[in-house]
VOPAGU-2260 file (C-alpha; in pm, 1 decimal, decimal comma):
REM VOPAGU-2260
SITE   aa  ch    i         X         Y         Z
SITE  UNK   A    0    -134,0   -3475,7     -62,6
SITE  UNK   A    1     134,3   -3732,3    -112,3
SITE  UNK   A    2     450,6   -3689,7      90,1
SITE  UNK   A    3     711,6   -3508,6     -53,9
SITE  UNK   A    4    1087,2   -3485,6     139,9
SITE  UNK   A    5    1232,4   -3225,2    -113,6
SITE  UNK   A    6    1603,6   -3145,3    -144,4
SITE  UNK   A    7    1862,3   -3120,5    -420,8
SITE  UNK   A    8    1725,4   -3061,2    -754,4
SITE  UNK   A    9    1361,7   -3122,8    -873,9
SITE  UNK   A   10    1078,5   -2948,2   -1063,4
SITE  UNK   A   11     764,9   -2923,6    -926,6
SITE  UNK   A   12     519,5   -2955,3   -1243,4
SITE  UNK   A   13     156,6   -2785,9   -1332,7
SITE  UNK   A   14     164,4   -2577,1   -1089,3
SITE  UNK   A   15     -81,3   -2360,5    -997,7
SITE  UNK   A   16      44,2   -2004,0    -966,6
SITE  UNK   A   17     -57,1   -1664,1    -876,6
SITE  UNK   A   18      99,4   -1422,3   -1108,4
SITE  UNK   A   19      94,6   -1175,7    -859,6
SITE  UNK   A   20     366,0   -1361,0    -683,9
SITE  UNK   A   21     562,1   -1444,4    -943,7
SITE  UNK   A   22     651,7   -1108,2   -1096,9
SITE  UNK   A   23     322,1    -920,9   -1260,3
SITE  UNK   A   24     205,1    -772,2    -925,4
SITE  UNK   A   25    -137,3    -602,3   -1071,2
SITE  UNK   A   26    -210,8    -944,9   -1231,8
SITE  UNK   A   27    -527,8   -1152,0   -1080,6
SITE  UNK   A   28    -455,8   -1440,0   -1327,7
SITE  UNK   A   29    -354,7   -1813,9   -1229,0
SITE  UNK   A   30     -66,8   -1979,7   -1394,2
SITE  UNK   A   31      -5,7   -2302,9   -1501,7
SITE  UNK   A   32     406,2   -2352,8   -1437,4
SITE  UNK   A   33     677,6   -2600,4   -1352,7
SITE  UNK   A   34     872,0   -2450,4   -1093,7
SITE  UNK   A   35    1232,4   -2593,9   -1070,6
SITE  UNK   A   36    1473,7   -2614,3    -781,2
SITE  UNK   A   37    1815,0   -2647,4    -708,1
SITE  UNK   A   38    2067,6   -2623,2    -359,0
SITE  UNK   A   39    1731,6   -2454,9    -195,0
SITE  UNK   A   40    1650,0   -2195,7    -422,9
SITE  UNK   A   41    1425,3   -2160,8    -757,9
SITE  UNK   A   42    1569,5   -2165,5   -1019,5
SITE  UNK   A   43    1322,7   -2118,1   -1321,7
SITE  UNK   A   44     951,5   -2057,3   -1336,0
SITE  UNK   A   45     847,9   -2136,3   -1664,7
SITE  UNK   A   46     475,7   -2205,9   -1879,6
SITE  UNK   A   47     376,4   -2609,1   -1768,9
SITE  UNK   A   48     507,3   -2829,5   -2022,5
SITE  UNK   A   49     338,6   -3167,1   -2089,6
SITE  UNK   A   50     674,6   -3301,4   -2160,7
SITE  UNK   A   51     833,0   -3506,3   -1911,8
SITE  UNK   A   52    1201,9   -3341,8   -1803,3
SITE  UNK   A   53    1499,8   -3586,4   -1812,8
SITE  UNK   A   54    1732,9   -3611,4   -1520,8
SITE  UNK   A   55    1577,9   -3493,2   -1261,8
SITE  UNK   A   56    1340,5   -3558,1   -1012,7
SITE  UNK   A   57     941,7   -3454,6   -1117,3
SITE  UNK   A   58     683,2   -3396,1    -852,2
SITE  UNK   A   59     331,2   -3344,6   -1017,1
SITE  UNK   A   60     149,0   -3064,4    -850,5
SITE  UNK   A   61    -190,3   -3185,1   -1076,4
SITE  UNK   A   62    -294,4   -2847,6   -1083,1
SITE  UNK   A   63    -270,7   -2844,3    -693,8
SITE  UNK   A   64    -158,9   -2435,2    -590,8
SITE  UNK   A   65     197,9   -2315,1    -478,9
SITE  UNK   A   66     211,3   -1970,7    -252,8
SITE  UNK   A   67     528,4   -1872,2    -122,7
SITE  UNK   A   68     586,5   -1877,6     241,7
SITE  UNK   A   69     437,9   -1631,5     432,8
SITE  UNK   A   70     471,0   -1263,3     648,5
SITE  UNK   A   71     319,5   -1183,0     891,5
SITE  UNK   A   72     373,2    -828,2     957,8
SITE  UNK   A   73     151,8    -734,6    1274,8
SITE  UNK   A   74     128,1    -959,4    1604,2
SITE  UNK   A   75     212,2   -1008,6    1949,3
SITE  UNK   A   76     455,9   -1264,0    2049,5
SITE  UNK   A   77     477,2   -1134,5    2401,0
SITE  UNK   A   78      87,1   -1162,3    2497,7
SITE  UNK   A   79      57,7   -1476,8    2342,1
SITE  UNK   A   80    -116,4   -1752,5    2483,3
SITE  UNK   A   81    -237,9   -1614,5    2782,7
SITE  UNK   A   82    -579,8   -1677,2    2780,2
SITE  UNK   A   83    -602,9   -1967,5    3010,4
SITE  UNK   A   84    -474,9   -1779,8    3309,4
SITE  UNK   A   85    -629,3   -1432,4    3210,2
SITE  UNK   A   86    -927,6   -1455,5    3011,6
SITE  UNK   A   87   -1140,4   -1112,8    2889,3
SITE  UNK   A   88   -1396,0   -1063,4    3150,0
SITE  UNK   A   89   -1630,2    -928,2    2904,2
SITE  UNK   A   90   -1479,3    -964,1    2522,3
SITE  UNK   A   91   -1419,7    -533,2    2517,1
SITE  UNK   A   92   -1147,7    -429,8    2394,4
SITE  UNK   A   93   -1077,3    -239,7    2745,2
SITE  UNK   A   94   -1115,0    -555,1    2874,7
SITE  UNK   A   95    -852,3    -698,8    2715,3
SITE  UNK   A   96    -642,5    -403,9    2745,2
SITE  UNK   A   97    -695,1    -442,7    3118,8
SITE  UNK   A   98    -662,5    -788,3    3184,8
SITE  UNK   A   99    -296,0    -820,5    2981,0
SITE  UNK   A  100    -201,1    -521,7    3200,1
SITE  UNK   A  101    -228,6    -710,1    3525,4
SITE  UNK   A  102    -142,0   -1029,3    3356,7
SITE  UNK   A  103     178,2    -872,8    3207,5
SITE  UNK   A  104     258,1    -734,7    3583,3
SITE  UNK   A  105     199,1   -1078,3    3750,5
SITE  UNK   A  106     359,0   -1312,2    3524,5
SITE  UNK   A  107     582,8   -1152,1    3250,8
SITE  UNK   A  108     936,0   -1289,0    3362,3
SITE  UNK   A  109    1235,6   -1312,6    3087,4
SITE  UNK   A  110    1138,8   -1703,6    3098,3
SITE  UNK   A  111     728,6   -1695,4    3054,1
SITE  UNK   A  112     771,1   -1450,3    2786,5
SITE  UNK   A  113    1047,5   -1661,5    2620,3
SITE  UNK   A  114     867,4   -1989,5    2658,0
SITE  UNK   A  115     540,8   -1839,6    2517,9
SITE  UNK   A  116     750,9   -1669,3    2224,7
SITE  UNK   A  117     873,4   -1983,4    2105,5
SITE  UNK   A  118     586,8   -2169,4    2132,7
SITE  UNK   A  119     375,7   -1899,2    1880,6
SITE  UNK   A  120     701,6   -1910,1    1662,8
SITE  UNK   A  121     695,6   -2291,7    1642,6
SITE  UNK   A  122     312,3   -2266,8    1528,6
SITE  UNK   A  123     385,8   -1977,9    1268,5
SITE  UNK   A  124     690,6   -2192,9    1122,2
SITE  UNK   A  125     489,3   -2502,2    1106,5
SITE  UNK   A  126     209,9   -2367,6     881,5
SITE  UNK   A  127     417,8   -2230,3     660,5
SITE  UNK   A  128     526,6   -1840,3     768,8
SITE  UNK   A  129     880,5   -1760,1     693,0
SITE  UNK   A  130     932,1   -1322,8     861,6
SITE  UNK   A  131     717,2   -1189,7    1103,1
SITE  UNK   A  132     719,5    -890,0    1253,7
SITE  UNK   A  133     579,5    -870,2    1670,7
SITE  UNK   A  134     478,8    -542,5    1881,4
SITE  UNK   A  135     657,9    -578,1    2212,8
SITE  UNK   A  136     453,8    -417,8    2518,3
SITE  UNK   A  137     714,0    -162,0    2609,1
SITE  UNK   A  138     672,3      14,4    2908,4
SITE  UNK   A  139     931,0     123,2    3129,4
SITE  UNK   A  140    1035,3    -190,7    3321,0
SITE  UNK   A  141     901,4    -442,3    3063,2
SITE  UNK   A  142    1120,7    -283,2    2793,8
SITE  UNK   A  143    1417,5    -385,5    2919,2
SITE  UNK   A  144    1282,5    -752,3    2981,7
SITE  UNK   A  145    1112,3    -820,4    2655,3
SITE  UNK   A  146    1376,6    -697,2    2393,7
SITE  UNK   A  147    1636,7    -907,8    2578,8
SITE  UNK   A  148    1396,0   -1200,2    2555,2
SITE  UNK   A  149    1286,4   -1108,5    2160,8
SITE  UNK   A  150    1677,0   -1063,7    2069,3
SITE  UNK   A  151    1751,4   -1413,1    2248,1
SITE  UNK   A  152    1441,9   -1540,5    2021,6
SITE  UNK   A  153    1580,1   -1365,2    1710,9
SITE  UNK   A  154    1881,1   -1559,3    1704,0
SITE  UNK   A  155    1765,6   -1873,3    1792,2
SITE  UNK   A  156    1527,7   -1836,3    1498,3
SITE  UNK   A  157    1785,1   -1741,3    1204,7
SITE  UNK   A  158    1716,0   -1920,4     938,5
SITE  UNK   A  159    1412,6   -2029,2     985,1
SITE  UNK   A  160    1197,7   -1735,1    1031,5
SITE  UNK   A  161    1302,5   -1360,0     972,7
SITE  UNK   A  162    1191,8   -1139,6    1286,7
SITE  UNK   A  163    1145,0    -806,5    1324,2
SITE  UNK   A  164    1008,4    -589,6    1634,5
SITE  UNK   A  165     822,6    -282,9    1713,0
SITE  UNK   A  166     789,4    -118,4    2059,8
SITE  UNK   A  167     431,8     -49,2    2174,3
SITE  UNK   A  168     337,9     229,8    2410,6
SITE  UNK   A  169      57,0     389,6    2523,4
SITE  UNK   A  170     -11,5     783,1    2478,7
SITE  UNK   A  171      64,5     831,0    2803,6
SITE  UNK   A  172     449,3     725,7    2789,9
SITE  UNK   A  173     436,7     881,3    2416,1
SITE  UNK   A  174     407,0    1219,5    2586,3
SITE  UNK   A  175     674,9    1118,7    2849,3
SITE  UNK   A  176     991,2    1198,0    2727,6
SITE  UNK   A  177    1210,4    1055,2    2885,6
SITE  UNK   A  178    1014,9     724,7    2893,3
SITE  UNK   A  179    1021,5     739,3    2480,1
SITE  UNK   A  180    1370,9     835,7    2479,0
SITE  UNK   A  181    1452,4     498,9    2708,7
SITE  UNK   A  182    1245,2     296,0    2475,9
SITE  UNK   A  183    1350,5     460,7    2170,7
SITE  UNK   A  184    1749,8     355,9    2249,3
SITE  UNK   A  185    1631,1      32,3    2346,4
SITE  UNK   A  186    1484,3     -44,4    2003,4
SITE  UNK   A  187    1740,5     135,9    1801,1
SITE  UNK   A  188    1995,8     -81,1    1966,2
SITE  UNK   A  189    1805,7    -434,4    1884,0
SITE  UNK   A  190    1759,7    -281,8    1537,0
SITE  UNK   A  191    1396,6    -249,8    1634,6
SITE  UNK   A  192    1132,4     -35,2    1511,5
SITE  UNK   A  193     924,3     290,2    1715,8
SITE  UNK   A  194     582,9     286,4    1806,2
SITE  UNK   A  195     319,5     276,1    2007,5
SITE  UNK   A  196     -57,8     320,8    2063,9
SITE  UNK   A  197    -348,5     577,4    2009,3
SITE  UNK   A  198    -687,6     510,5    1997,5
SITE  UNK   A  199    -920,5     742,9    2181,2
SITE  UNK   A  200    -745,8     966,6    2425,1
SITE  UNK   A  201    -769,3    1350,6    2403,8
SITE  UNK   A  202    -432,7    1457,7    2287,9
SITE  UNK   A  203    -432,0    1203,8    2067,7
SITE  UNK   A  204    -280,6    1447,0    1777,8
SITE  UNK   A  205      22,7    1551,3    2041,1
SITE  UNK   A  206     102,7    1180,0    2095,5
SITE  UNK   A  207     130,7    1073,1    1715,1
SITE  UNK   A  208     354,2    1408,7    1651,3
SITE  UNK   A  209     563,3    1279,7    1968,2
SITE  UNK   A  210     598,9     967,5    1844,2
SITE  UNK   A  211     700,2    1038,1    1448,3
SITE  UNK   A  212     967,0    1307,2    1639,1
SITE  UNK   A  213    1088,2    1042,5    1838,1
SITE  UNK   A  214    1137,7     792,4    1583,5
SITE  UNK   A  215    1285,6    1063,0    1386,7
SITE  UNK   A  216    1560,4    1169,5    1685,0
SITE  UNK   A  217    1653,4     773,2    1677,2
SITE  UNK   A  218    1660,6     751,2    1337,1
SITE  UNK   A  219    1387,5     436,7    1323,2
SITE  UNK   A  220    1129,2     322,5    1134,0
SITE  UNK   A  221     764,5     387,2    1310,6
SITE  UNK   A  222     480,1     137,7    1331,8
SITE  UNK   A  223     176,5     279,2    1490,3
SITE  UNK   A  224    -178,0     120,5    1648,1
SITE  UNK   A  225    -407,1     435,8    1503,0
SITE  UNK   A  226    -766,3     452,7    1611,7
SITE  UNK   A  227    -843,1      77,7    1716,6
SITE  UNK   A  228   -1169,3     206,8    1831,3
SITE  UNK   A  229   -1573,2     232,2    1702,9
SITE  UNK   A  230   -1536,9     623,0    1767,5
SITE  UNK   A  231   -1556,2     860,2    1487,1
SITE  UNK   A  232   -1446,2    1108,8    1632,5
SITE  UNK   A  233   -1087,7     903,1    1667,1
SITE  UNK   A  234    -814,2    1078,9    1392,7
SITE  UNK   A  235    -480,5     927,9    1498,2
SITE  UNK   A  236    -405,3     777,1    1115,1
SITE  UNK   A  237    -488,6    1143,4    1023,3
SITE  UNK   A  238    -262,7    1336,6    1282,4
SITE  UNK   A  239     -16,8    1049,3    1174,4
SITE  UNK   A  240      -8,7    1190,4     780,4
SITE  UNK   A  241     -12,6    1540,0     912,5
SITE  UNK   A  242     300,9    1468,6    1128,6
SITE  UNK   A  243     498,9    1277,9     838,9
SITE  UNK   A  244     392,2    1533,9     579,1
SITE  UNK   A  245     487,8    1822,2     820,5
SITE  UNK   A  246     806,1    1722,3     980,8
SITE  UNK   A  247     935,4    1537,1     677,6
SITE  UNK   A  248     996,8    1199,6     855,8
SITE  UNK   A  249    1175,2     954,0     638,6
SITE  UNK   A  250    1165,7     645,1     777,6
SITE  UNK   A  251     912,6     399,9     678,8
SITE  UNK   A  252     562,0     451,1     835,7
SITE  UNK   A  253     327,3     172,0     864,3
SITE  UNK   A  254     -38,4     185,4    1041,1
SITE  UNK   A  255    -236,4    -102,9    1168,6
SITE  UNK   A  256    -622,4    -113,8    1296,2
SITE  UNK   A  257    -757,9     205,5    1128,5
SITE  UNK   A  258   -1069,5     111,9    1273,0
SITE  UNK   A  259   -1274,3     426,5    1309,5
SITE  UNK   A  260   -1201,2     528,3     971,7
SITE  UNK   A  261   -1503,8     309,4     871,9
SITE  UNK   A  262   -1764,4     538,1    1076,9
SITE  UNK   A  263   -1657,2     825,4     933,1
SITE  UNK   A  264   -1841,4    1042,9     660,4
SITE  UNK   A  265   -1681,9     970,0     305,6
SITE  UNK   A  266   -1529,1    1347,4     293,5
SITE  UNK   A  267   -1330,5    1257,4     560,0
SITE  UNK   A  268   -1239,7     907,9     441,7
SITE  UNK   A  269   -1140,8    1076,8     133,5
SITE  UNK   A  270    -974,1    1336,5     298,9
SITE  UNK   A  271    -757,1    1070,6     527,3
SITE  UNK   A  272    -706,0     834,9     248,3
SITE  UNK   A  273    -550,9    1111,4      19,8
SITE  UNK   A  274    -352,7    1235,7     266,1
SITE  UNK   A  275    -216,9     888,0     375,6
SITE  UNK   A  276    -195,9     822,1      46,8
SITE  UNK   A  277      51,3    1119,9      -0,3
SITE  UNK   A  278     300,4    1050,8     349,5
SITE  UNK   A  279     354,9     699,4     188,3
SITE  UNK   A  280     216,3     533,7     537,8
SITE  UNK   A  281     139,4     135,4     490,0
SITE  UNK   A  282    -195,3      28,3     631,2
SITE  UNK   A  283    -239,1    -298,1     813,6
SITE  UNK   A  284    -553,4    -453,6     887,9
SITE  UNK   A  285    -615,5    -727,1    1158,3
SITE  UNK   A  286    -975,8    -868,5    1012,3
SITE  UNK   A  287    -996,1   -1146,2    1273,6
SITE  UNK   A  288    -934,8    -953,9    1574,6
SITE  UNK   A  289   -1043,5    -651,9    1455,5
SITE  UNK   A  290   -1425,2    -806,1    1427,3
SITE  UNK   A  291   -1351,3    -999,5    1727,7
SITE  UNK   A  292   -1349,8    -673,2    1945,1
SITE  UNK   A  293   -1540,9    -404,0    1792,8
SITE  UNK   A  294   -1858,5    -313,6    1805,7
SITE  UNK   A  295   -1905,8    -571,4    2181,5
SITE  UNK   A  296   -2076,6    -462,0    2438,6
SITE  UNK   A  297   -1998,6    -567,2    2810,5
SITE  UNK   A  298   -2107,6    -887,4    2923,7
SITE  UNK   A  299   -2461,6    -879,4    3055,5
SITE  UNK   A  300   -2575,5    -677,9    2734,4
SITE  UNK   A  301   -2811,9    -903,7    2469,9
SITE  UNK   A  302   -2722,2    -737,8    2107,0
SITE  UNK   A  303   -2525,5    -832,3    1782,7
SITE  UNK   A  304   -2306,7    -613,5    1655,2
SITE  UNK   A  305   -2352,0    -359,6    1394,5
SITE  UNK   A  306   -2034,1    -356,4    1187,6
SITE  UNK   A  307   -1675,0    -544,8    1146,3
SITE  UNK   A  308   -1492,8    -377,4    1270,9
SITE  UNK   A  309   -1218,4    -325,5     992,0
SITE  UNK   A  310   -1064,0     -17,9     812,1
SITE  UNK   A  311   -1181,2      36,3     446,1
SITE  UNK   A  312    -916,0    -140,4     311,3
SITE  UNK   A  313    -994,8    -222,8     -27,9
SITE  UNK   A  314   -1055,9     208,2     -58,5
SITE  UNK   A  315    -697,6     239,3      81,4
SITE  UNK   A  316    -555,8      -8,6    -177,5
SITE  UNK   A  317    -778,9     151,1    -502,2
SITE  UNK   A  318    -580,7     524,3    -354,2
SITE  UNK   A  319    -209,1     374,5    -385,9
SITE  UNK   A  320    -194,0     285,7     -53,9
SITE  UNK   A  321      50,6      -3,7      55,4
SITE  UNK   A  322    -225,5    -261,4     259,3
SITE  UNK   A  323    -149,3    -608,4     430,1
SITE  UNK   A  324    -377,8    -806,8     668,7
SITE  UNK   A  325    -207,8    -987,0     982,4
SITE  UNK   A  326    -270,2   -1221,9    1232,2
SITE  UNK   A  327    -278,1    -973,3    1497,8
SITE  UNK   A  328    -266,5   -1141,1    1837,7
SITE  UNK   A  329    -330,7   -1541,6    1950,1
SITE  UNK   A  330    -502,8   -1660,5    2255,6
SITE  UNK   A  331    -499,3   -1366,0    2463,6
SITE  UNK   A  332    -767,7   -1154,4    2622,4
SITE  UNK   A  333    -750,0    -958,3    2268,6
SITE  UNK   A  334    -858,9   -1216,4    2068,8
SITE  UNK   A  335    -878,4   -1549,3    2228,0
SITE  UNK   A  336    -798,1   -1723,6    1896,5
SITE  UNK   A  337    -582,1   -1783,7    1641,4
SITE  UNK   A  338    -287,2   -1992,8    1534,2
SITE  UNK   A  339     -41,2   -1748,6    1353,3
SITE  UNK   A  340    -174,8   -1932,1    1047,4
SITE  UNK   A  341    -146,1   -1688,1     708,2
SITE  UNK   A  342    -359,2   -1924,3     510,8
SITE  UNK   A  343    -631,6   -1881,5     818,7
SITE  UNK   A  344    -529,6   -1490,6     793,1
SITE  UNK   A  345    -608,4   -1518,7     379,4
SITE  UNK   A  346    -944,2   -1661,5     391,6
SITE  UNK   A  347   -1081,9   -1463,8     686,8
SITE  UNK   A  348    -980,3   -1160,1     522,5
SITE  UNK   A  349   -1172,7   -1225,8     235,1
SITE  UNK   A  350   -1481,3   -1303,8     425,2
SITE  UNK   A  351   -1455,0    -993,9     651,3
SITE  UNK   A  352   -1309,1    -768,8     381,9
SITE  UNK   A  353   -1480,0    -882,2      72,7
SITE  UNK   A  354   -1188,6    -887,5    -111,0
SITE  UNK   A  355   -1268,1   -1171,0    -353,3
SITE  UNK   A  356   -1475,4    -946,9    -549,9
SITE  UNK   A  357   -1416,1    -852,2    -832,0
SITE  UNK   A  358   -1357,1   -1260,7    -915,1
SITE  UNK   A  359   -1042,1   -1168,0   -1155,3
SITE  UNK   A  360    -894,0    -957,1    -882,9
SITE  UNK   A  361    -929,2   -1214,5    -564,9
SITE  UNK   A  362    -566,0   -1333,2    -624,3
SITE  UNK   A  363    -385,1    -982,4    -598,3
SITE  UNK   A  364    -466,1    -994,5    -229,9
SITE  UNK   A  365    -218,4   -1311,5    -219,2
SITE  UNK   A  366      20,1   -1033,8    -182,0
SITE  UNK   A  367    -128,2    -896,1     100,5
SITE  UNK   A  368      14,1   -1166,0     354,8
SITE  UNK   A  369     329,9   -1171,1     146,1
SITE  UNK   A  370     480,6    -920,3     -77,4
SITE  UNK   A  371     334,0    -637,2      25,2
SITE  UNK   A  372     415,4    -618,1     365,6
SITE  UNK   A  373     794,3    -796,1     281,3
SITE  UNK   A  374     879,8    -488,9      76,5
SITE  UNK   A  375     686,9    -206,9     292,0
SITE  UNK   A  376     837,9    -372,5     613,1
SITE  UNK   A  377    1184,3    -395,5     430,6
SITE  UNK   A  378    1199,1    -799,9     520,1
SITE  UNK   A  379    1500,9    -955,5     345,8
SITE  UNK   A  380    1267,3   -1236,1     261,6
SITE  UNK   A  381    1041,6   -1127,1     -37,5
SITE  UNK   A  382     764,5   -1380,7     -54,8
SITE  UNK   A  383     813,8   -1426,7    -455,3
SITE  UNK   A  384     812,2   -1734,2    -656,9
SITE  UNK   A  385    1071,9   -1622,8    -914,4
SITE  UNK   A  386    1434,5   -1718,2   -1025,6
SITE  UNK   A  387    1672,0   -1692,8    -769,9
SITE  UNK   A  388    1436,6   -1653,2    -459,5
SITE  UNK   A  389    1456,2   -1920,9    -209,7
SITE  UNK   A  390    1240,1   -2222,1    -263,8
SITE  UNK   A  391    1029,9   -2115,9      36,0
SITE  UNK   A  392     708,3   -2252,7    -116,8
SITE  UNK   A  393     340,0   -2398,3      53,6
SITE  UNK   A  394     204,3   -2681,0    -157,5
SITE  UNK   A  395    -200,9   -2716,9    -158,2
SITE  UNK   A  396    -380,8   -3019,1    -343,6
SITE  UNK   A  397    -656,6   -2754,7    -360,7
SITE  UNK   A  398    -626,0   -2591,9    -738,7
SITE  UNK   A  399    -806,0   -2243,7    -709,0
SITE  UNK   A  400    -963,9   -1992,5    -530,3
SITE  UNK   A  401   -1316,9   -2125,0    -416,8
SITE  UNK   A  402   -1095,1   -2495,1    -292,2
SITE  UNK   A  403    -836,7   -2318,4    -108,2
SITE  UNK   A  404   -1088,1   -2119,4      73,0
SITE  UNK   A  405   -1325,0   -2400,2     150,9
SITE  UNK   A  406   -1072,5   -2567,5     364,2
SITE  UNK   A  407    -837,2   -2531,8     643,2
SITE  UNK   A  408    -587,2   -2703,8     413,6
SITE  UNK   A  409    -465,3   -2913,0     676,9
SITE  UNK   A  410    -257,3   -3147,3     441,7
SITE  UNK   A  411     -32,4   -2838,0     275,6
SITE  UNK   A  412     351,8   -2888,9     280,1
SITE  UNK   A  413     560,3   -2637,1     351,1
SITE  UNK   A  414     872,8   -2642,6     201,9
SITE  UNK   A  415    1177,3   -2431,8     360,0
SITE  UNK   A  416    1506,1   -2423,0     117,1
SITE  UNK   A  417    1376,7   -2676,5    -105,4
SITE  UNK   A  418    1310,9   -2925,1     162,5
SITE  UNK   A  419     983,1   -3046,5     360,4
SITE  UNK   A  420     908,3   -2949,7     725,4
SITE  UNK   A  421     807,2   -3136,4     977,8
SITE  UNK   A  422     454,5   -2944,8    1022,9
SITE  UNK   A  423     379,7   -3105,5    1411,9
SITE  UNK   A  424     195,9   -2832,5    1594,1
SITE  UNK   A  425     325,1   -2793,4    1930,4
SITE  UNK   A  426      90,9   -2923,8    2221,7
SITE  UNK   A  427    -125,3   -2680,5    2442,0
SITE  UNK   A  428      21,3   -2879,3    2740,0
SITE  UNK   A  429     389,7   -2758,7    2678,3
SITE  UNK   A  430     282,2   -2407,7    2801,4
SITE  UNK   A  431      32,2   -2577,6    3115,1
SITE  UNK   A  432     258,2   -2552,5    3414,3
SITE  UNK   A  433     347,9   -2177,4    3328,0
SITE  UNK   A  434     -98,1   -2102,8    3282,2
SITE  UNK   A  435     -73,1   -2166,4    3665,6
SITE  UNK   A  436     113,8   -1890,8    3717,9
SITE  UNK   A  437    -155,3   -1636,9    3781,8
């Protein structure tokens, strides 16, 4: 694309437009639009007009697509990056879970946590994501260490990306009171959010209730891992519904993974989708690192796996379900990937999930890295290209569905209040002297 500084008062013309970002939610149709802004913000969205506007500076899109900014509602700042001191041993997801644990032990000072923060921040701004939210490894010492380091990060960031946290425990410290009661005081005093992690473990039910009661106690939103495991036999997005429905929680409940919910028979499915359906819980799915861990076997073993991994999303969304996908973590021994990229988020998660079938439905899941998860997560920013919303907008030369998925887009430009970015990636090297650590 031609470069394009922005600022003061111009109207981007023929745009490209998903109407299910610009006000008719249900709507997989692409719009045609000139998109005007002034002082940073839009300030009309109106039908493309083949007449040229007077006074003020024109920028021909050519068709070319306009998303606003994005959210990314589920990832891990504080494990970020990792991967070149503590590799997974074997690609399991108990490796990973193992590896961070020792790494996190070793290593996790106020300033490597900090330093690796900003650095995933700096990638996240540059392609174009404008709130995230970040599970913060929580457990009693790292608590105290981490949320000092995320508030430090949240106000350096102001302005430029809208952060939001969520503690993560295991069941263990879920069923220790006074460890959840620490944690719980913690969050509620960085305005964070509750939660934690539950994936096979055998009072898995009596760690979700603790959790929803101790979010309730605190009076904070809750954000639980549920079943991030091949197991069927795994129920913790179930036991989560049955503990909202039953104790009448009314915070907002979101629930990423969902894994096992995808080996289970359809009665149940049904069963858990109705029910989740009912307790108003949000479901997040993390396609890339999801199908990055499930289904391995350890190293040594010669087979391909049998599934991906992910929860049945497009069956939550058909039930009324609020869905998003996320980038889930980057370069750690969870998924040893990943760039905090939504666009990279977007197409994955239509390859995994299948989403861009039906065709005349594909660009309804634009709101799934966007809209959905800025009004279930209760963002300020709302990801919506319509009058009066800041002109937080990502410019592609690519004009529909099949082009923007074909490509990485590496020439988008990401506008922030009207005005161009500078889009530099940060260097791998930056971050070199602290992979030494271990």
């Amino acid at each position: 694309m031609t470069a394009f500084a922005g600022g003061g008062r111009f109207v981007l013309t023929n745009a490209s437009v998903p109407a299910s970002v610009a006000g008719e939610a249900a709507s997989g149709e692409l719009q045609r639009v000139d998109i005007t802004v002034a002082d940073g913000l839009i300030e009309t969205v109106a039908p493309a007009s083949a007449r040229d506007p007077a006074g003020i500076t024109r920028h021909d899109m050519d068709g070319g697509l306009v998303l606003p900014a994005f959210v990314d509602v589920h990832t891990h700042l504080d494990k970020g990056h990792i991967w070149p001191r503590k590799a997974n041993p074997d690609g399991t997801w108990m490796g990973a879970l193992m590896s961070v644990m020792a790494d996190r032990e070793a290593n996790w000072s106020a300033g490597d946590v900090a330093r690796r923060m900003d650095f995933s921040l700096r990638c996240a701004f540059a392609h174009g994501t404008a709130a995230v939210r970040t599970h913060l490894d929580s457990a009693p010492p790292q608590c105290d260490v981490t949320w000092d380091v995320f508030e430090e990060a949240r106000a350096n960031w102001h302005g430029r990306i809208e952060l939001q946290a969520v503690s993560l425990l295991g069941p263990d410290h879920l069923l220790d009171r006074d460890a959840t009661h620490h944690v719980a005081e913690r969050v509620k005093a960085a305005g964070g959010i509750f939660g934690g992690a539950v994936a096979e473990y055998p009072e898995a039910r009596k760690a979700i209730f603790a959790a929803v009661e101790a979010a309730g106690e605190a009076g904070l939103d809750l954000d639980l891992h549920c079943d991030e495991t091949a197991d069927p036999s795994a129920q913790s997005l179930r036991h989560l519904a049955d503990a909202v429905l039953e104790t009448g929680f009314r915070g907002r409940v979101a629930a990423g993974h969902c894994c096992s919910l995808a080996n289970q028979d359809e009665a149940t499915v049904r069963t858990t989708v109705e029910k989740v359906a009912e307790a108003g819980i949000a479901v997040i799915s993390l396609p890339m690192c999801n199908m990055y861990l499930q289904d391995r076997q350890n190293a040594g073993s010669v087979r391909t796996p049998r599934w991906r991994g992910v929860t049945p999303l497009n069956e939550l969304r058909a039930a009324g379900v609020p869905v998003a996908i996320a980038s889930d973590n980057t370069r750690d021994p969870f998924y040893a990937y990943g760039d905090l990229d939504g666009l990279e988020v977007l197409r994955e998660g239509a390859r995994i999930l299948h989403f861009d079938h039906p065709a005349n439905d594909a660009w309804t899941w634009a709101r799934a890295i966007g809209a959905d998860p800025a009004a279930f997560g209760g963002f300020g920013y709302k990801a919506m290209i319509a009058p009066g919303e800041p002109a937080d907008l990502i410019l592609f030369s690519a004009r529909n569905w099949t082009e923007v998925m074909a490509r990485p887009q590496a020439d988008r430009i990401v506008l922030r209040a009207g005005r161009a970015i500078d889009q530099t990636l940060p260097d791998y090297r930056e971050l070199d002297d602290l992979m030494g650590a271990a």
